[in-house]
Structures are given as structure tokens and as C-alpha cells.
C-alpha positions in Angstrom: 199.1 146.6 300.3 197.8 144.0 298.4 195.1 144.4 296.0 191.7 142.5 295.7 191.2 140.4 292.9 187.2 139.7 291.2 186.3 136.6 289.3 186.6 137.7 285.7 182.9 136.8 284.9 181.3 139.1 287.2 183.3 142.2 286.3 181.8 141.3 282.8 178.7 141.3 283.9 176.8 144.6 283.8 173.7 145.1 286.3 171.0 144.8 283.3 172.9 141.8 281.8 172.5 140.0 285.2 168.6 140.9 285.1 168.4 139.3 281.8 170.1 135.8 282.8 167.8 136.1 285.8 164.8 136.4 283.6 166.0 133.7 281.1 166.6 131.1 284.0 163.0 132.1 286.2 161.2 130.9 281.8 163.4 128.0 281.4 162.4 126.3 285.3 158.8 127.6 284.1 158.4 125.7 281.0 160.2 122.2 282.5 158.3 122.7 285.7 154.5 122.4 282.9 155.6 120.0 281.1 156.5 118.3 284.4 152.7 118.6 285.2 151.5 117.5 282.2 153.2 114.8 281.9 152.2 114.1 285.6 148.5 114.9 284.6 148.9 112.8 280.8 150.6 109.1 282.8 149.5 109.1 286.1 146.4 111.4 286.5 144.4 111.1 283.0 146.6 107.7 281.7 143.7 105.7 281.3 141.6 108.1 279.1 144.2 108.9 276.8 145.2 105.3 276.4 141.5 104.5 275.8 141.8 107.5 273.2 144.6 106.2 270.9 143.8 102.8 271.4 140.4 104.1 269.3 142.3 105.5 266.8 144.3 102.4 265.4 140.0 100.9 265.5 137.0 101.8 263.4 133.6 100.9 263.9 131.8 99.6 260.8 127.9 99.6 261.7 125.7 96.5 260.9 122.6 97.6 260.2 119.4 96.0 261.8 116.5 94.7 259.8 113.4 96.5 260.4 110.2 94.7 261.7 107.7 93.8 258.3 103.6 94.0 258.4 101.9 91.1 258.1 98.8 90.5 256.6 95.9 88.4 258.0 96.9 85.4 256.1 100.5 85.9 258.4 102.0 87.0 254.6 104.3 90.1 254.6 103.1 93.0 253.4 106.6 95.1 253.1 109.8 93.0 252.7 112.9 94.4 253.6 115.6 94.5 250.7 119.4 95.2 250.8 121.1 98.4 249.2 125.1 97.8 248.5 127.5 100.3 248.7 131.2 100.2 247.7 133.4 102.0 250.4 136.8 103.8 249.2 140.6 102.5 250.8 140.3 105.2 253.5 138.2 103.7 256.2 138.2 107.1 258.4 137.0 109.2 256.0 135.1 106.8 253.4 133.1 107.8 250.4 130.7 105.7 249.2 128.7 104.1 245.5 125.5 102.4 245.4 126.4 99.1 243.4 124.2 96.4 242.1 123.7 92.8 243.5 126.0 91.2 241.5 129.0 93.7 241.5 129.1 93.6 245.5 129.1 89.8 245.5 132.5 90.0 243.4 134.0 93.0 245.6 133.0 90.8 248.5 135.3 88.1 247.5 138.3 90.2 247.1 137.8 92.5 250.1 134.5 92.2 252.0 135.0 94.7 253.9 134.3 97.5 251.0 131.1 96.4 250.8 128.4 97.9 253.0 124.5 97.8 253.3 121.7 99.3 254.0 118.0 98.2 253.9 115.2 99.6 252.4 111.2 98.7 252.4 109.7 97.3 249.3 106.1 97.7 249.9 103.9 94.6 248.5 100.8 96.6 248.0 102.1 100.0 247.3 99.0 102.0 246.1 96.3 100.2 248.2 97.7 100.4 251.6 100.4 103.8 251.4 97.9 105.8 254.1 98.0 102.3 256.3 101.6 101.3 256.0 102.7 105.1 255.6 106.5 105.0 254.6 110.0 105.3 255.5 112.3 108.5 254.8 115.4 110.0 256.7 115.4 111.8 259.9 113.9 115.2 259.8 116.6 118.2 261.9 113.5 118.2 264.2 113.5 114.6 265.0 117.5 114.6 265.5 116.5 117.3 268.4 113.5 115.7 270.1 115.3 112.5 270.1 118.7 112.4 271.0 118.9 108.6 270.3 118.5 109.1 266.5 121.5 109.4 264.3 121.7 111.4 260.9 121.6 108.2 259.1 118.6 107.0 260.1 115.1 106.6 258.8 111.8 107.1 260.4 108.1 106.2 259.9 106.7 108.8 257.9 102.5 108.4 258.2 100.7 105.1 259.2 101.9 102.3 260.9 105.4 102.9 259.9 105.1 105.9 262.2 102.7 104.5 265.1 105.0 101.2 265.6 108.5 103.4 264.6 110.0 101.9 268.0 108.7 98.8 267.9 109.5 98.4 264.0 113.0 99.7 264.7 116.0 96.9 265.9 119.4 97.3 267.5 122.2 98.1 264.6 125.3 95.8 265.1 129.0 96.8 265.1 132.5 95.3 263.3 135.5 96.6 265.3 138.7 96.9 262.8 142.6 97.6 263.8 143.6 100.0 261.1 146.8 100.9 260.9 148.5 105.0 260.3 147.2 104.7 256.8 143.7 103.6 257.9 143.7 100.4 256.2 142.4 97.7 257.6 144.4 95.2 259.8 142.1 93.0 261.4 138.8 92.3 262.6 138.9 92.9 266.6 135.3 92.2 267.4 131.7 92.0 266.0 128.5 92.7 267.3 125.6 91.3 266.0 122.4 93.5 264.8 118.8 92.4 266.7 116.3 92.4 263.8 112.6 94.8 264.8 109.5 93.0 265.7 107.0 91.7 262.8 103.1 93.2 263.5 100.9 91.1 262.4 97.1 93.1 260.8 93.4 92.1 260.0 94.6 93.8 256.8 93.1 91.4 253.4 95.1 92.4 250.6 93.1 90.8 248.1 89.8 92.2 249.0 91.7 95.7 249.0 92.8 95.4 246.0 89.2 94.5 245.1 88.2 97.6 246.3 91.1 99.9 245.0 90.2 99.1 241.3 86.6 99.5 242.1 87.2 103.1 243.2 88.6 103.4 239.5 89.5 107.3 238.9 86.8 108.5 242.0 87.9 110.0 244.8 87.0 108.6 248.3 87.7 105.6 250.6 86.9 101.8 251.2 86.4 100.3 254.4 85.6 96.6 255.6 85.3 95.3 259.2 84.8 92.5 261.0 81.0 93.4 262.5 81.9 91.0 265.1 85.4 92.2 266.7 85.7 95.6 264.5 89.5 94.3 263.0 89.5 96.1 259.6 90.2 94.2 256.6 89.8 96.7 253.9 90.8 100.8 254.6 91.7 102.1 251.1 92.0 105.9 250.3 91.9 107.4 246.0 94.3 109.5 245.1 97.3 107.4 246.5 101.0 107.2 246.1 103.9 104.6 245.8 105.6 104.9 249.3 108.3 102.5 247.6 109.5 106.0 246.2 110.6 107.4 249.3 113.5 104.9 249.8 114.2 102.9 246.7 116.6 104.9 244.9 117.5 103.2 241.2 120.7 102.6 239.6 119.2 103.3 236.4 119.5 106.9 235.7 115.4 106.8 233.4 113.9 104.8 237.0 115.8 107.4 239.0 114.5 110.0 237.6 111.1 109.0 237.2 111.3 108.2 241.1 112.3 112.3 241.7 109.7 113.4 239.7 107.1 110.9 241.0 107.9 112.6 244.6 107.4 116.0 243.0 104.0 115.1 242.0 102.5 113.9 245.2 104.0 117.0 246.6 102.0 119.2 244.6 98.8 117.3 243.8 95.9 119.7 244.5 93.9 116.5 245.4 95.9 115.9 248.5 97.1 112.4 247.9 98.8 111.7 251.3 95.3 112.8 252.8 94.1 109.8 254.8 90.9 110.2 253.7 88.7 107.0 255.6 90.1 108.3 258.9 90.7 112.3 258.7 88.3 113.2 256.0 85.5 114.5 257.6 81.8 114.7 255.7 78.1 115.1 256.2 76.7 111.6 256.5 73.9 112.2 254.8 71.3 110.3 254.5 73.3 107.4 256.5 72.4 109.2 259.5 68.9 108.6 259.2 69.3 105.4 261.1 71.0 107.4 264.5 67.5 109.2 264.2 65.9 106.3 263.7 67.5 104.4 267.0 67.8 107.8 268.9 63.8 108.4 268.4 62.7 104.5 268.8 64.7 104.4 272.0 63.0 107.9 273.8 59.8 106.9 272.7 59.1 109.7 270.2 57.7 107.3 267.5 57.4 104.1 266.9 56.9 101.5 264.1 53.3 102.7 263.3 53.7 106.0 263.2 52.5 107.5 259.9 53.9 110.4 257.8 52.1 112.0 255.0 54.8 113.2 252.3 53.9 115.5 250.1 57.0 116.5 248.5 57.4 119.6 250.5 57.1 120.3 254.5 56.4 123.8 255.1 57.1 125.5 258.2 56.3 129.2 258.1 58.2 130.9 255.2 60.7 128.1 255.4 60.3 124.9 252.7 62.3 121.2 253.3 61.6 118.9 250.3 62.2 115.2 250.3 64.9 114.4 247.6 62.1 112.5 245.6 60.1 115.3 244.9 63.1 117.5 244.1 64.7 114.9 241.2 61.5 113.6 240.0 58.0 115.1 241.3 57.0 112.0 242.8 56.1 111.7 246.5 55.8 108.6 249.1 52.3 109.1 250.6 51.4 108.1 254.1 54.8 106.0 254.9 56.0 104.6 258.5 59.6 104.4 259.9 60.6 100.8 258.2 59.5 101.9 254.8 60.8 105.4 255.6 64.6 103.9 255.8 64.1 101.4 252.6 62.9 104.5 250.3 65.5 107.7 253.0 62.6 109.4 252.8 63.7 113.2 253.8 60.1 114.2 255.0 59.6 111.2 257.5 62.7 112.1 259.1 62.2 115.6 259.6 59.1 114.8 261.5 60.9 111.7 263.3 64.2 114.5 264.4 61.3 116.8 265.3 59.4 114.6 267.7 63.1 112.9 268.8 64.4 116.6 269.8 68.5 117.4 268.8 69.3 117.0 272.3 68.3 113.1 272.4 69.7 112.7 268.6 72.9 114.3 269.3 73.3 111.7 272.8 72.7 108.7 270.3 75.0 109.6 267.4 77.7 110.5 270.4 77.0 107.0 272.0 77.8 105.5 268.8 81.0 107.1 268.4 80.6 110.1 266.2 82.2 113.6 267.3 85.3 111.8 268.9 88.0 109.2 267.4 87.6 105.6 267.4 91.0 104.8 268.2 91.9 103.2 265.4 96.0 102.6 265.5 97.2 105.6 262.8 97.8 109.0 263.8 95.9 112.3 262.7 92.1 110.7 263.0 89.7 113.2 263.1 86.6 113.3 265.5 84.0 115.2 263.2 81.2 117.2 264.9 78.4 116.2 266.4 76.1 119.9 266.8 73.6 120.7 269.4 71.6 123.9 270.6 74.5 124.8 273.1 77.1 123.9 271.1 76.0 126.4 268.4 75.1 129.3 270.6 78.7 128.9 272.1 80.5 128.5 269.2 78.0 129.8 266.1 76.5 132.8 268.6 73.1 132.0 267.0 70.0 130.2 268.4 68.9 127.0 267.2 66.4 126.8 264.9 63.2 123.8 263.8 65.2 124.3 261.0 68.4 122.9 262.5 66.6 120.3 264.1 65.2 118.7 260.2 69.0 119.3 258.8 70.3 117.1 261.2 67.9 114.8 261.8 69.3 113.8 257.9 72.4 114.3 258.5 73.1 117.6 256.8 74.1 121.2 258.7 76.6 120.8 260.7 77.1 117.5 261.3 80.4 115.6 259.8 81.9 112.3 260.6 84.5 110.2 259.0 84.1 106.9 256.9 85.6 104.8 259.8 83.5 106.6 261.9 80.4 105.5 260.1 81.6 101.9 259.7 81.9 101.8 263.6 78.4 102.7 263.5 76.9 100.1 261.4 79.2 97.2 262.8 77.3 98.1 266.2 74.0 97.9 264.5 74.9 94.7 263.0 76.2 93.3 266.1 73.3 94.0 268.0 74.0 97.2 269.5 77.8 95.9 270.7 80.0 98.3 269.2 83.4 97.6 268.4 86.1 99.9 267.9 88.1 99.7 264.7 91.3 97.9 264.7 94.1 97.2 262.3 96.8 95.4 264.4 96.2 91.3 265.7 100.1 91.0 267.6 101.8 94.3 268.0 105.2 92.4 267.2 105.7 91.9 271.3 103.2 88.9 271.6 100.4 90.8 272.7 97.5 89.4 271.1 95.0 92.5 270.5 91.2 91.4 271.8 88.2 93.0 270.4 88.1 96.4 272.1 84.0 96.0 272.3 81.1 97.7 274.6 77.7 96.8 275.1 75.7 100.0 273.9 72.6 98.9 276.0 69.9 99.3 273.5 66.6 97.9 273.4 66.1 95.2 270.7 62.8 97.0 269.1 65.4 99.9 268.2 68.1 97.5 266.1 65.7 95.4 265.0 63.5 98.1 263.2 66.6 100.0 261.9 67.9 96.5 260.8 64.8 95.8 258.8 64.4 99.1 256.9 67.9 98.7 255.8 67.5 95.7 254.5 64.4 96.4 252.4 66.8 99.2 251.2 68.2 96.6 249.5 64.4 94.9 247.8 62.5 95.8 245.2 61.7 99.5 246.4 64.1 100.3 248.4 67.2 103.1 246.9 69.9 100.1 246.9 68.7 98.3 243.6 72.6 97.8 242.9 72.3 95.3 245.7 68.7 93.5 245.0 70.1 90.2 243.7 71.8 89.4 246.9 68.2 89.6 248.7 66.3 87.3 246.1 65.7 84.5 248.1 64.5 87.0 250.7 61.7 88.0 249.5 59.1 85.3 250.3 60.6 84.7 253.4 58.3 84.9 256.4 57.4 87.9 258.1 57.9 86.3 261.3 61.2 86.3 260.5 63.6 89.0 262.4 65.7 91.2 260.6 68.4 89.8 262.5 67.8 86.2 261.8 67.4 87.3 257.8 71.0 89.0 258.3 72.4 86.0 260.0 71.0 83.6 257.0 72.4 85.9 254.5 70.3 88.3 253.7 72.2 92.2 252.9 70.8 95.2 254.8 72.0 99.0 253.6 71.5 102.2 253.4 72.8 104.5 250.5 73.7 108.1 251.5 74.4 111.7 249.3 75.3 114.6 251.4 75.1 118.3 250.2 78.1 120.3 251.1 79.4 124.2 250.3 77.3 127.3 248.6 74.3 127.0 246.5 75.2 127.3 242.5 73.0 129.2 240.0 70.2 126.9 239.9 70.0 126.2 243.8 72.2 123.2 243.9 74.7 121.8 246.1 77.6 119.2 245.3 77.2 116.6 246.9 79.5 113.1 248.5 78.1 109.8 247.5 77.7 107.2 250.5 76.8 103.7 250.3 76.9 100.9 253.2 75.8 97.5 253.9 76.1 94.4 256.5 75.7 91.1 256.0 76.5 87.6 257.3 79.0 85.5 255.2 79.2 81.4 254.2 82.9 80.4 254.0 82.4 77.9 252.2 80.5 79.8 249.4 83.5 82.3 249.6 85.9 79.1 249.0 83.8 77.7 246.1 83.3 80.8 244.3 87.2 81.6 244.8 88.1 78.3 243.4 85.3 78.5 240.3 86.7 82.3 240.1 91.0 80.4 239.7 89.4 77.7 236.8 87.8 80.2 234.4 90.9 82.2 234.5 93.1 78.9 234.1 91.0 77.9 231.2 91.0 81.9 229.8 94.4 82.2 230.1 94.6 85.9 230.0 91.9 86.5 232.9 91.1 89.7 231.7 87.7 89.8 233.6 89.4 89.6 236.9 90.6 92.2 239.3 93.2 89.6 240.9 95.3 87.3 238.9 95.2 83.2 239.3 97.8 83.1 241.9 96.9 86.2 243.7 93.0 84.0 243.6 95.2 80.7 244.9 97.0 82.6 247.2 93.6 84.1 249.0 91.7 80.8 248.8 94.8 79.2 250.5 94.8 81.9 253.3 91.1 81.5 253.9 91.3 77.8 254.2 94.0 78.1 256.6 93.3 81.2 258.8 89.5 81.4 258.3 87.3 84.8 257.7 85.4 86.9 259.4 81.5 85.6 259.8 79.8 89.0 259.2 81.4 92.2 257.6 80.7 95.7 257.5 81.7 98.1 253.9 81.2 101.1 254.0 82.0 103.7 250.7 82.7 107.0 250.4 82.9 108.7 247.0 83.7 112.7 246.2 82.6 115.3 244.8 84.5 116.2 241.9 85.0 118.3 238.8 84.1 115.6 236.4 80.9 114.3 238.7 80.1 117.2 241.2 76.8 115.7 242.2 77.5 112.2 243.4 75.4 109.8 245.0 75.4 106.8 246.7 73.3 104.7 244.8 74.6 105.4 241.3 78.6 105.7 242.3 79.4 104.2 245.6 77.0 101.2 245.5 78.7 99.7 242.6 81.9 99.6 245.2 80.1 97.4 247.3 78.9 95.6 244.8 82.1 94.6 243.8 83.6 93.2 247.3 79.9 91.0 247.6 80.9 89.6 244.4 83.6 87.3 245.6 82.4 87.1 249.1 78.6 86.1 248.2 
């Protein structure tokens, strides 16, 4: 019988050997049959993506950066220009490092390989120190801003305070893009395609940069604010805050190591400056008016009929009420006492005890409706964030709040604008522009053209008061500002006043010329030793301007400092003097103004007042304007 033959493989092959080729063939027809898939899923199914993917990385993206929007001032002059910061950029375009380099060194790199050279812009603010709480400044992007808005990137900057903040979008443009092949290396090939940066919109102000200046020196080392307005449309010429700060330190970093350093330590300071100088004092500062109030009691009272021009007080020095004493502020600093005095006369000399009696008769109900109709105890609107509304107090008001009653007491502190009643300065020059503009108040506004070609209008409503009310208010203010009145700083202005006739209105003597104000000094905090308070100093005014006087005295102002040479007497230089007689003659100025001032209390001065420290402000804008 013949025997069976095996193939000699298989009789080599144990049963666990045969298991293990098994296993070895099921991994290798695993592995081809994923990268069959993948390779399915990388050309056919996902091609596109990943061809989109490499073709980015033989390209990088230089950015172009867009020039931010600039302020103008009134006189359509920048206030901030925009200037350029070079960098030199490394070989290695994917991961570059960069060097800030001078003007002059990128020009030359430029010529041998532009594309090291890189920019960025930076603000360099015009009028640093007078307008830092207007203009605010420009910084880089907070971690909070990166998550609120997802637009942002990490190398941007952002208004910081002020306009800079309140127009960010509108200030901001569209950054531009250079698209370069690079090759393995990342060196640059070839430009591919460029995109080109949309600049941000210019905003045109009411802002007068001269005048500000003006009124920056003449706060000298005080604390406190300067505001002007237009008493016609409420456009703000002048809003000027002591202590200030350089916002040009924020983003001009130096090449010199002595200016950089300075810059660090100039940041340092403002950071830790007990007197708060990023506080936006004219429009978040809030104050007891003071004696400036006196004319909401005097409109509030004339228009319910509680007094009228005739009615007679008799001051004494001291009203009594019960245990309870309220002296007029004559009597306290000197002894002396008014006599019989009516409402007019009342105004020109703030006489404390009329105006008890006159918030007596008027009630705190009717004064509190008044002083809110004229703005105070809410914001005006003004375009900068953080304005404060002040308080405007009343019976229910202070049993809801205070848990107390409300007292006669009450009734004679805020009749004179003490107790609880604050406001802010541009709060109070809302309130006189609508008494010089015949009870059409106007709210405050900084921006003409908000960069989009939308002309701003005066934002103005018609208070609805009776003329008797203005009128008498008008006329005690301005024989504030005569020969017995508290404003003697301001007398000269009202010379040719004085024999004018009485048939005259107050408003027809404002229109001619004449100056109407009221000076202001408000007690604040605890009682010292002797009884005293500190105390703010206030001092405002109105009055109706002639062009053509501001023009002659500007150009008699430029000779005397040609001929001096030095001009050592002036606040403004010769071409600063040029440059705002120029403006004027081209773009005009407003026909009546409203300046208010606001000085602190302070270490060196606790007891301010208005006629003695913040008249002298006011004094020193009329000076070139009258």
C-alpha cells in the first residue's frame, strides 16, 4: 500500500505557530486597510482643507496697521496726531522677535529689506495736561476686554477714559494685511497680496485749546475745574480738571533709556497720587453749590409766588429759631449786617439770612422741583463716561433714605445750598447757561461731527419760565459784579454799566456787554476746634461777547509780545495768539459764554472761597475775551 505524502510546510507547522501567522496577517490587512481610509478621508473627503492648510504654511500674514481717528479742535486743528513706532523684525518671519528703532535707522533697513521693518502708531496728544480727563488715553487691551470682546486681539489698544473711550469704535479703523510666500526656512519669497488698512474717523469738538490753556495756568497749584460754554447751544469750549497727567505716557515709549525711565516712573506717580489725578473732577466731582444755589431759590420762590421783588428782610446777623441759630456769613467774618434788603440786593451781597426766609416761604418741595428742572440730581449727558448726578434732597427722600424727619432747619441749609445738596461743576454751568439763555437750557456738549457726518445740534429745551423770574435772578447777579456786590474781582468789566438806565433789563445789559455772577463757598465735613468748616470756593459768570473786540485785543495781545520778544506776561506764546486769532476769524465764536470755577479745599488753603480764589480764574478768561 502506498503511503500518503504532506507538503513539507505544513508538517513544520505546529498548531500555535499557525495561530501566530494568523494573527500576524489579521494586523498587517488592519493597518493597510487605515491607511487606506485615511488616505481616502486626506484626497478625496477632507482634500480641500488640507490643501488650504499647507498652502498657509509656505504664506504669512504681515498686519498693516490702521491709523486711528484724531480729535479736532473747534478751529478743525488736531488735537492728537498719530505718530509711527518702527520696529526691526528678525530673518525668521514665523516666529519673529522684534526692536524698536529710530526714524532714521528704519529708513536705511527699508532700503535693503523692507520687509524687516514694521510699525505701529501711537497718540501724541497736542495739549497733554489741559485736556487728559477729555481726550482720556490709549493703553493695551485689558484680559477683561479680550473676553467681552472677542473681536479684540492681544495687540491692540483701547480708550482708556474720555473720548478715547466713548468714540473707541468709531476712533478705531480696519488693519490691513501683506500676504508673503515663505519658503521651508521662512524667508520671504514674494509678496502674494496686500490689503490696504481703512484709517478711523476724525471727531471734530467745541473744544478751544487756547482758552483752556488760559484757564489751566490760572488754576496754578489749586485743585478744581474750569468750564466754558456756549450759553446759546451748551458746546463746551473750556473743561479743565487740576491735578492732571500726561496721557502721552501711556503709549510713547522712548529709545532713550533717562526719557524711558522718567516715563515708568511718571506712570507710578499718577498711580499713587493721593489727590486722585485721573479724577474727572468738572463732571464726577460732586460738591455743595453753595451760595450758587441761591439763584434756584431765587427762580423756585419767584415762580410759586412765595416772594417777590419787594419783599423785605431784616438781617440782623443771626436768625433764631428756637434753640437753633443760622448766621449770614457777613456777620460771622466781620460783625457787619445788611439791614432791611430785598431779593435783587439779596443776590448782589448772597446774603444767608434773605434766603433762609425766601427757602422758608418757597417750601423744599417747590425748591427741590426747580433745581431738578434745571438739571441737578441727574447727568447732563455730556459725551464722557462716569458723570455723576449729585443729590438733589427732599422731606421724603430723607425719611427713606436718612430715617429722620425733616427739619426748618433742613429747609434754611438748602435753600443756600448747603446739607445735603451736591452737584457737579458741569452741572452748575448747565444751570447758568439756562439762565443766561432765558430759561432755554441746553445740555452740555463736547462733540460738533462724531467722525460719521452727523452734525450734532444743540440738544436744548424750553424750561417754561416766566420772564419776572430770569430777569430778577439776572439782575442780582449782575450787581454781584458792581460796586457792592461780592464779585469786586469782576467790577471793571461793569464800568460803563453803572449809569445806565434803570429802564434797562438785565437781559438787554447782558446782551450789550454787561457781566452778571455769582460767587459761591460751600462748607463741607466735621466742625474743627473753633467751629469751622473747610470749605470749596465757587465763582460763575455770563456775559455777551464782541468778536471783534476779542480780535483786536488778540492782535494788540501778538504786537506787544513781537515787540517784547520774550512775552513773558503771556499765558500763550505769539504763534499760539496767531494761531487763535486766525481760527476765530475763520470759524467765528460763540456770542455769549458761560465759566464756571471750582476751586478745593486743600491743605495749604482749607478755607477757600470764591471771591478771593476762584474769581481770579474768571478773571483771567474775560481778559482776552473782553
Amino acid at each position: 500500500m502506498k503511503k500518503k505524502t504532506s507538503f513539507p510546510w505544513v508538517t513544520l507547522l505546529k498548531k500555535n505557530e499557525f495561530k501566530r501567522y494568523l494573527f500576524i496577517v489579521f494586523i498587517l490587512l488592519t493597518t493597510f486597510s487605515f491607511l487606506i481610509i485615511r488616505l481616502i478621508d486626506v484626497q478625496i473627503i477632507r482634500g480641500e482643507h488640507y490643501f488650504q492648510l499647507a498652502d498657509a504654511n509656505r504664506h504669512f500674514n504681515q498686519q498693516i496697521p490702521a491709523e486711528r481717528g484724531v480729535f479736532l479742535d473747534r478751529y478743525h486743528r488736531p488735537l492728537v496726531n498719530n505718530i509711527k513706532q518702527y520696529f526691526e523684525s528678525e530673518e525668521d518671519l514665523l516666529f519673529p522677535q522684534k526692536k524698536q528703532i529710530d526714524h532714521q535707522s528704519a529708513l536705511e533697513l527699508m532700503i535693503e529689506s523692507d520687509w524687516k521693518v514694521s510699525y505701529e502708531y501711537k497718540r501724541l496728544y497736542k495739549y497733554p495736561w489741559q485736556f487728559a480727563h477729555v481726550t482720556g488715553y490709549l493703553s493695551p487691551v485689558t484680559s477683561q476686554e479680550l473676553i467681552e470682546n472677542k473681536q479684540l486681539k492681544v495687540s491692540d489698544q483701547t480708550g482708556k477714559m474720555g473720548l478715547e473711550k466713548e468714540y473707541d469704535q468709531v476712533l478705531k479703523g480696519r488693519d490691513g494685511y501683506q500676504v508673503f510666500e515663505i519658503n521651508t526656512w521662512g524667508e520671504k519669497q514674494q509678496l502674494v497680496s496686500k490689503t490696504d488698512p481703512i484709517a478711523g474717523n476724525d471727531i471734530l469738538t467745541s473744544l478751544d485749546p487756547y482758552l483752556s490753556t488760559i484757564a489751566y495756568e490760572a488754576l496754578a497749584e489749586m485743585m478744581g475745574s474750569v468750564i466754558v460754554l456756549d450759553a446759546e447751544t451748551g458746546q463746551v469750549l473750556v473743561l479743565v480738571n487740576k491735578p492732571s497727567f500726561n496721557p502721552n505716557d501711556f503709549s510713547n515709549n522712548s529709545l532713550e533709556q533717562a526719557l524711558e525711565k522718567e516715563r515708568k516712573k511718571n506712570l507710578q506717580q499718577y498711580f499713587q497720587d493721593e489727590k486722585r489725578v485721573f479724577f474727572n473732577r468738572a463732571i464726577s466731582g460732586t460738591y455743595p453749590p453753595g451760595s450758587v444755589f441761591k439763584l434756584v431759590t431765587s427762580v423756585a420762590g419767584l415762580e410759586t409766588n412765595a416772594f417777590d421783588e419787594n419783599q423785605v428782610v431784616l438781617d440782623e446777623g443771626i436768625l433764631k429759631v428756637g434753640d437753633y441759630e443760622y448766621r449770614n456769613w457777613l456777620y460771622t467774618q466781620r460783625g457787619a449786617t445788611d439791614g432791611e434788603i430785598s431779593l435783587v440786593r439779596a443776590i448782589a451781597r448772597s446774603n444767608d439770612i434773605f434766603f433762609y426766609k425766601a427757602a422758608e416761604w418757597t417750601g423744599p418741595i417747590a425748591i427741590a422741583n426747580q433745581a431738578t428742572a434745571f438739571g441737578f440730581g441727574k447727568t447732563t449727558g455730556i459725551e464722557l463716561p462716569s458723570e455723576a448726578r449729585g443729590l438733589v434732597p427732599n422731606p421724603k427722600w430723607k425719611e427713606e433714605v436718612m430715617g429722620e424727619r425733616w427739619f426748618l432747619g433742613n429747609t434754611y441749609h438748602f435753600g443756600i445750598g448747603q446739607g445735603d445738596m451736591t452737584a457737579t461743576p458741569i452741572q452748575i454751568a448747565q444751570f447758568i447757561q439756562a439762565v443766561s439763555n432765558r430759561g432755554g437750557l441746553c445740555h452740555p456738549s463736547l462733540v460738533i461731527n462724531d467722525g460719521k457726518n452727523q452734525w450734532s445740534a444743540a440738544k436744548c429745551e424750553n424750561l417754561g419760565l416766566q420772564d419776572r423770574s430770569l430777569e430778577l435772578t439776572l439782575q442780582g447777579m449782575i450787581a454781584a459784579c458792581q460796586p457792592g456786590g461780592t464779585g469786586s474781582r469782576l467790577f471793571p468789566y461793569n464800568q460803563e454799566f453803572l449809569s445806565v438806565d434803570e429802564t434797562n433789563s438785565a437781559y438787554e445789559l447782558l446782551e450789550s456787554g454787561a457781566v452778571g455772577c455769582k460767587t459761591g463757598t460751600s462748607e463741607f465735613g466735621a466742625q474743627n476746634e473753633v467751629g469751622r468748616r473747610k470749605t470749596h470756593g465757587w465763582f460763575v459768570a455770563t456775559t455777551a461777547l464782541d468778536i471783534e473786540k476779542i480780535k483786536k485785543n488778540l492782535e494788540e495781545r501778538i504786537k506787544l509780545g513781537e515787540l517784547d520778544g520774550s512775552n513773558q506776561l503771556e499765558v500763550l506764546s505769539v504763534e499760539e495768539l496767531r494761531l487763535w486769532l486766525e481760527g476765530i476769524e475763520e470759524y467765528g465764536f460763540p456770542k455769549k459764554v458761560v465759566l464756571v470755577a471750582l476751586v478745593e479745599s486743600d491743605e495749604a488753603i482749607p478755607f477757600k472761597e470764591g471771591s478771593r480764589e476762584a474769581a481770579p480764574i474768571v478773571d483771567a478768561l474775560l481778559s482776552y475775551l473782553k
